[in-house]
Each structure stands twice: as C-alpha cells, then as structure tokens.
N, C-alpha and C positions, 0 to 999 in steps of 0.2 A: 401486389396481389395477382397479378397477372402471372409470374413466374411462378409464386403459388400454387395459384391452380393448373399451370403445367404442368410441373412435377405428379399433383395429385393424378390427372388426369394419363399421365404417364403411368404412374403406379397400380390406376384402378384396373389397367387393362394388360399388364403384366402379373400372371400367378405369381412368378418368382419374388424372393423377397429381394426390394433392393434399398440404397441408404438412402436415406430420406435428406440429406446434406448434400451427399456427390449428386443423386436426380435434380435438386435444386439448383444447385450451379452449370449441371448442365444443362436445363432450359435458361440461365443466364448466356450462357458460351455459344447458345443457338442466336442471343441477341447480333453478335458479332458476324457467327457465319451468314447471315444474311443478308450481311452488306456485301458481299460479294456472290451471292447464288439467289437463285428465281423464291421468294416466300415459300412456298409449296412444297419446296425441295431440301432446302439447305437443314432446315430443322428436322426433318425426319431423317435425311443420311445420319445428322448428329447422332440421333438417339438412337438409330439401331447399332452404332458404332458403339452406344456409350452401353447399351443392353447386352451387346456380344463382350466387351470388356466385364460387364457384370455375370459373365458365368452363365447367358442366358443363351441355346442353340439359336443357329441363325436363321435356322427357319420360325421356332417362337420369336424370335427379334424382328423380321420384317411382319411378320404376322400380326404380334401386339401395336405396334406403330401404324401397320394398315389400318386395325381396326380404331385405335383412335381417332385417326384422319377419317375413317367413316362415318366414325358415332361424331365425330367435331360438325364433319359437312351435313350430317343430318339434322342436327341440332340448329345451325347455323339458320338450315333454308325454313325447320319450322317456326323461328323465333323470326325472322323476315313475313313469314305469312299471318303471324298471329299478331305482330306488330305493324303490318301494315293494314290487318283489318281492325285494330284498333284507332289508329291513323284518322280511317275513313267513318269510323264512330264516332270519333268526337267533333263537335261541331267548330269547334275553335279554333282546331287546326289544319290547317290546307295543304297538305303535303302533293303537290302535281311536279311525277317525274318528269323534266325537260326531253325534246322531242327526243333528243340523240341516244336516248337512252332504251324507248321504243324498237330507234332505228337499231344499236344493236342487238336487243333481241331478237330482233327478225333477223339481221344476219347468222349469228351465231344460231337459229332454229333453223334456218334453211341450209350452213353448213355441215349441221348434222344428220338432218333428211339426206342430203346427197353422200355422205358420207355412209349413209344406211343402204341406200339404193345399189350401189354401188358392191358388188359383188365381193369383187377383190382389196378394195381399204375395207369391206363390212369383217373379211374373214380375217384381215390385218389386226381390224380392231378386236374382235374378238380372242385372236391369239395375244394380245397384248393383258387383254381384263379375263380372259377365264383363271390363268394362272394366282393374278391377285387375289381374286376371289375364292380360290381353291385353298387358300391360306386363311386366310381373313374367316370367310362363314364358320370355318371349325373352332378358330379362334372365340369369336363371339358366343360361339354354344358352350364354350368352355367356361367362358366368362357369364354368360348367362344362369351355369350352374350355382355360381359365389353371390349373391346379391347386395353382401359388403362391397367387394371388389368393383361393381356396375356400377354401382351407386357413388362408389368412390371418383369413376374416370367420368361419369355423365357431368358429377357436380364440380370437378373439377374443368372439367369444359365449356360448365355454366357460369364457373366465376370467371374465366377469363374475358369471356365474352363481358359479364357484367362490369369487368375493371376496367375495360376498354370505352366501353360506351360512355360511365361515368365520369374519366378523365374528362372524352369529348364534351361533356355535359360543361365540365368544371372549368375546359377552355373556352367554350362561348361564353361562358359565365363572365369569368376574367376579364375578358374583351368588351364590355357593357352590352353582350346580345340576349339573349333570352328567347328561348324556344319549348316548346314541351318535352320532356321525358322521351315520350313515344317516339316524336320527330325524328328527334333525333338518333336514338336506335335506329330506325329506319335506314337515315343517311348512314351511318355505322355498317349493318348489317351490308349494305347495298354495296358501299365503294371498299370494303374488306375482300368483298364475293369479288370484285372486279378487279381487285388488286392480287390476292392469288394469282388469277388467270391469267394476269400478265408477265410474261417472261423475265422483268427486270430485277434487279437486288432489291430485295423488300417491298417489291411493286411501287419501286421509286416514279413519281411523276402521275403514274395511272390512279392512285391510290389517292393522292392532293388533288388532282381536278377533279375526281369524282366526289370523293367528300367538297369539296367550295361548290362544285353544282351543287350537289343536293343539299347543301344550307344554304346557299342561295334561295334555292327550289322552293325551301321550307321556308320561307318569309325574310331568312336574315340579311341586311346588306353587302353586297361584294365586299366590300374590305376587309368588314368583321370576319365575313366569312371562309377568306383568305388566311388571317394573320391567326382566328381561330384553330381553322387546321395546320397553318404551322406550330404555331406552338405545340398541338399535339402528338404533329412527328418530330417536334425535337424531343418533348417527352417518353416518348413508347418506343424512338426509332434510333435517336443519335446520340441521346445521353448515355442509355444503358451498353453502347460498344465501348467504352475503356472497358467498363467492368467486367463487359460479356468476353473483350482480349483478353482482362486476366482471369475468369474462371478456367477461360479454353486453358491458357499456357496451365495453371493451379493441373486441371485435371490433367495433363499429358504429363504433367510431371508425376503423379499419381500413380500413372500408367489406365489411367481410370476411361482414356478416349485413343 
C-alpha cells in the first residue's frame, strides 16, 4: 500500500499523463536507492529522473516532486499535531516524549535562529530556497487548478502515511505489545520526521532508536519495543530492496529511468 500511494501521490501532482505500472515500480526501485543515499534524497532524484524519462520538462519534473515533498511534509507535521492532541485527550494513554527529544528541539531551534541572525548563511540560505520555491508555488497553482489531480497526490500521501503506521501497529501487535492507535501514530510521525533529517541511507540507526524511545515512552517494554521496530524495518526497509533491485534494473532496461 505504501508503494501505492506513491505512485498516486506522484501522479496527482504531475499534469502530465504517466503509466500507472512503470510510476509503480518506480516508487519500488526508490525502495533500493535508499539503501545507499540520505531518505529525503535518494527518492526524489529517482523520480524526477523517472518523470524526465516520461517526456515530462525538467523544470515540471523537479517542480512536480518539490511540490509533493511539500504537500508530504505538510501533511506529515499536521497529522503529528492533530495526533498528538489527541494523544493528550485521551485519558488512557500517556504518551511523555523522553528528555533528549526536548533537548533536540532546542538545539535544532537555536541552530536556526543563528543561522537566521546571521547575515551571510541568512542570504546563503535564502539563495538556496527562493529558487525551490520559485518552481514549486506555480506548480502548486497549477495543480490547485485540477481538484481530481489534488486530491489525488494529498490521498495518496495519506495512504502511505496510513500503511506505515498500521504495519507499526500490526508489529507491536505480533510481539504480544499493545498500545493505542493514536500512540503510536505519534511514535510513527515523530521518528519518520527524525529519520529524514538524518543524513544516513534510509535513516539507518536514527530512525530504530527513535521509534524504541517513543514506544518505550509510550508504555511498551524495551525489548518488545526493540524487536517491534525491527521487525518493522525488515518490513518497509529490507525486504522490499531485492524487488526495489529489480524494478530499478526492469525500468533501465525500458529506458524508462
């Protein structure tokens, strides 16, 4: 489901028409490149490679994949906010993030205040995102025009999130744990955002101690909470690279990447 709703999520936010088999296989073939490049990264080079192979200009190709990665991270941080005030609604469940988790948001806000203050990275920074967004907003108004096409890359950025969470659900499960729905979104949401931001292949390492904190956090015992989130990166992370090896090799042979 997850590859699913990438493709969609891909398709809703490209005008152009593309095949709905080769887009699928190649958010498969992204499973692969990310075992060798930073999460954030490796997926999105795939697919404007695989959109300029689809006849699409390469300025609509980084453009369409900006705006996904927008509408993804926008989605992302509302459904962290609505889930963690749900979280703190129900009485039953205790979800208290561990101190270090505090501790990095403060660093990470104060390296960006000084990186604001700061004249010369302010104007660095700025040459780096006006350009993005110089792409991206017109893209969006384009797409904001088609309200099939919207609706298509939102919900497709909805199920993935939603196929991800629910594995995690169905590996505490397995493991005799038991947590709430919400909760665990929560951890989901949290150690995803954290694993991005970290520079490693698939946010190897950064990605498993933050999800075992936060079901730790969330009530469940260290071990469970351990062997829960391995299972769920052998599911989402290690299984699907033979397959994601051969779509890549499938589509290059295509010519289709």
């Amino acid at each position: 489901l997850t590859y699913v709703g990438a493709a969609w999520s891909l398709s809703g936010f490209v005008l152009e028409r593309l095949n709905p088999v080769r887009t699928f296989l190649a958010q498969i073939a992204a499973s692969f490149v990310t075992l060798v490049t930073p999460a954030a990264v490796g997926g999105a080079a795939l697919n404007i490679r695989y959109l300029r192979k689809s006849k699409v200009s390469p300025a609509d190709a980084v453009a369409s994949v900006g705006v996904s990665q927008v509408i993804a991270f926008a989605l992302h941080v509302l459904l962290l906010v609505i889930f963690a005030a749900l979280t703190g609604a129900v009485s039953s469940t205790s979800l208290k993030p561990p101190d270090w988790a505090y501790i990095g948001v403060g660093i990470l806000v104060g390296v960006v205040l000084i990186v604001l203050a700061v004249p010369r990275s302010r104007r660095l920074l700025l040459s780096r995102v006006a350009p993005t967004l110089g792409q991206v907003i017109p893209r969006l108004l384009d797409i904001a025009q088609r309200p099939a096409k919207l609706a298509e890359g939102i919900g497709g950025a909805l199920l993935v999130t939603a196929a991800y969470i629910a594995c995690l659900a169905v590996s505490v499960l397995a493991l005799g744990g038991s947590l709430p729905i919400i909760s665990i979104a929560v951890v989901y949401l949290t150690g995803s955002a954290i694993g991005s931001a970290v520079p490693t292949p698939g946010g190897l390492g950064a990605v498993e101690a933050a999800l075992s904190a936060g079901l730790t956090a969330a009530g469940l015992p260290g071990a469970t909470a351990i062997s829960a989130v391995l299972l769920f990166r052998l599911i989402t992370f290690w299984l699907p690279v033979p397959v994601g090896w051969a779509a890549l090799n499938y589509l290059q042979r295509k010519d289709a990447l």
